[in-house]
C-alpha positions, 0 to 999 in steps of 0.5 A: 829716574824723571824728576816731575817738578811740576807735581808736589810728592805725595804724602805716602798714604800717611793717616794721622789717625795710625798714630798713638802718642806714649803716655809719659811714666808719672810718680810722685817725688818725696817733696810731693811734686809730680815727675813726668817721665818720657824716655827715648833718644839714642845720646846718653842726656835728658832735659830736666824742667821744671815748670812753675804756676808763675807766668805773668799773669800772676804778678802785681807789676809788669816785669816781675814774673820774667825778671824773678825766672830769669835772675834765678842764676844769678846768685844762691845763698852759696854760690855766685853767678859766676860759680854756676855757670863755671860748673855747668859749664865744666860739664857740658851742661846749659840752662833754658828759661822763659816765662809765659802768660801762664807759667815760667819754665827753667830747664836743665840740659845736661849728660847723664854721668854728671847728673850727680855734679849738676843737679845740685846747682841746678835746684840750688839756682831755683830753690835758693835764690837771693835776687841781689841788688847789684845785679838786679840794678844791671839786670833792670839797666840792660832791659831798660836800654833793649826797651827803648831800642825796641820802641822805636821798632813798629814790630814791637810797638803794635805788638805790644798793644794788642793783647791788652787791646784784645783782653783790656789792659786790666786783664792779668794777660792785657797789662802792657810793659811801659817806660815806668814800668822800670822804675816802680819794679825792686828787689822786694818784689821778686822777693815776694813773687819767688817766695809765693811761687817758686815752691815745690807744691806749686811745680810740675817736672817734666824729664825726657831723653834717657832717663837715668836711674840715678836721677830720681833720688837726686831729686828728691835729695835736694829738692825742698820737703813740705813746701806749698803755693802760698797764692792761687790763681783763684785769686785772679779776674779772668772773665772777658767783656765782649771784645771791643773791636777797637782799632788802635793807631799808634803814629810813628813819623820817617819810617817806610814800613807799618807793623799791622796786628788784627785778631780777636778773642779766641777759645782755647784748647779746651773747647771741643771746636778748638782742633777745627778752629786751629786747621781753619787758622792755617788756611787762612795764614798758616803756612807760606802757601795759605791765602794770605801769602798768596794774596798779599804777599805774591798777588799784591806785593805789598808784604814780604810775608804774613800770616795767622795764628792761633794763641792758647793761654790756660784761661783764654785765647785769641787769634792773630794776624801779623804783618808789616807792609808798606805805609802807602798800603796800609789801609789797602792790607786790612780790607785784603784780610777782611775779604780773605776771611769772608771768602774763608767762611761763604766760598767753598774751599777746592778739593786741591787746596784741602788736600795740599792744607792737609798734606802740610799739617801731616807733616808739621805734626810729624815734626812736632812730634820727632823725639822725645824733646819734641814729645816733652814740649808737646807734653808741656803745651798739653800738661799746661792746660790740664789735658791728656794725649787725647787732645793731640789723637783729636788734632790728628782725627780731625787733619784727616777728616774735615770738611770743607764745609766743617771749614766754613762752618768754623769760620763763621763761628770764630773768623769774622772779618766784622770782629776783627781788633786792629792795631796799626804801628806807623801810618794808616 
């Protein structure tokens, strides 16, 4: 057999549009939480999460939301950290959490014959908390001495300046984490953070990977009855002035590399254009062959990589452009980016470059999509938002079918290099 190298494979007549996404198996639990259900996989485990309203646009100070997820296994009312890790340890089991803008997220990975040992001090961590001193004192320390490592880094640094840079530092998702942010933070306040929203009236559950039998009734045997949100996000401010446009320099002396971030304001998954909007970020600096990379990265030579992204949040969006490049090319980059993002809006695209966009996006989405692991994030992402499959059937519709001029179109609606946000980290 001849190996051609010079041509890309096909994509073997794939149509996204073919693909009809499961709908997951919902019920309602004694403590009136809503189980999702997605089943699949051939090894006999499941991944347990819950999924809590308790992101970090809720808190009243920096830190409060990631610091109350994130010592959640530290101490119960019974057990000790090392009490839980111990046992979860024993059977094989492990703990994920994380905390976004708009939700926190503590996941339980375990086998199914020991669900019975599990589960108990999985739901004892998230409904008995105590938040005590001595480990919220090293907890605070460790994060404190990662901060300051962090803030020498250009990355971090302009990284941490755009969102309140895009939505204003008053806005629940621009609130930036600074030094003093470390020491206006106690015990109290994850106290009353957990109280408000680690409750079972303000939770989802999203189970995936064999789904036992036994599984529900331990659940509802050992999750709290009759327990509601005592806040809303109601409460909150989420109206966004007209993006300011603003470019941000913040100076850092003997380093050899800026950390640039451009981007702006951006719908959500919600609107209507959001799937067009998603394809045309991806070919601006989605994949290692976009425009970007090509221009900046194996034209110029002035990065080793940089790309483009879209970030959907319940009650907002933006765009983002991320790189470091040299500080001597700077200046040089931004004006690269703002010529490839006029280029994306009043030059057609070649038929080639759809069609290899397109080939890409086929096959991340398959990806995406490959067990019920994958099938459960997804279902998150969408649950997130309030939405059903039929925003993913229309991310599939639209890889098929956009045009290239559907591609301009978009791009002058929501890419235009004079809206651009700047934050450079470095020299200018």
């Amino acid at each position: 057999m001849t190996l051609y190298r010079d041509k890309a494979p096909g994509n073997g007549n794939l149509d996204l549009r073919t693909i009809k996404l499961p709908d997951p198996d919902t019920a309602k639990l004694d403590s009136g939480i809503t189980f999702y259900g997605i089943e699949g996989g051939s090894q006999d485990l499941c991944k347990i999460e819950f999924i809590f309203r308790a992101g970090s646009d809720k808190q009243q100070k920096s830190l409060v939301a990631a610091y109350t997820n994130s010592m959640l296994k530290e101490v119960t009312k019974t057990r000790s950290s090392k009490e839980i890790s111990e046992k979860l340890d024993f059977y094989g089991a492990f703990l994920e959490h994380y905390t976004t803008p708009d939700t926190s997220v503590v996941a339980l990975y375990t086998l199914n014959k020991y669900l019975a040992e599990t589960i108990p001090v999985f739901l004892d961590l998230i409904f008995n908390a105590t938040f005590p001193e001595n480990e919220f004192f090293v907890h605070n320390r460790r994060q404190l001495q990662q901060y300051q490592v962090n803030r020498k880094k250009v990355q971090y640094l302009a990284s941490k300046r755009f969102r309140p840079v895009i939505f204003g530092k008053e806005h629940p998702y621009g609130k930036e984490v600074e030094e003093t942010s470390f020491t206006n933070i106690s015990t109290e306040d994850l106290k009353a953070f957990y109280k408000n929203y680690y409750v079972a009236g303000n939770a989802r559950i999203i189970i995936t990977g064999k789904i036992d039998k036994h599984v529900i009734p331990l659940l509802n045997k050992y999750i709290p009855k009759h327990s509601e949100s005592r806040l809303t996000s109601s409460e909150l401010n989420f109206s966004i002035n007209e993006s300011s446009r603003e470019e941000v320099i913040i100076p850092v002396e003997n380093v050899v590399q800026s950390a640039v971030r451009l981007g702006s304001l951006m719908i959500n998954r919600t609107h209507e254009d959001y799937a067009a909007a998603e394809f045309t970020c991806a070919v601006l600096g989605g994949y290692f062959g976009s425009r970007l990379m090509k221009n900046i990265r194996e034209d110029k030579g002035y990065t080793y990589g940089i790309g483009s992204r879209m970030v959907p949040l319940k009650n907002g969006a933006y765009f983002n452009i991320a790189a470091e490049v040299g500080t001597d090319v700077t200046s040089a980059t931004i004006e690269e980016v703002r010529k490839e993002m006029k280029r994306l809006r009043t030059e057609e695209m070649p038929a080639e470059e759809l069609a290899l966009v397109k080939n890409y996006l086929r096959g991340s989405l398959i990806r995406n999509f490959d067990g019920p692991m994958a099938l459960g994030e997804r279902f998150r992402e969408m649950s997130d938002a309030d939405l059903d499959n039929t925003f993913y059937q229309k991310a599939f519709d639209t890889v098929e079918t956009i045009t290239t001029h559907e591609i301009m179109e978009t791009a002058e609606k929501y890419f235009h290099e004079d809206g651009l946000s700047i934050v450079v980290a470095g020299k200018r």
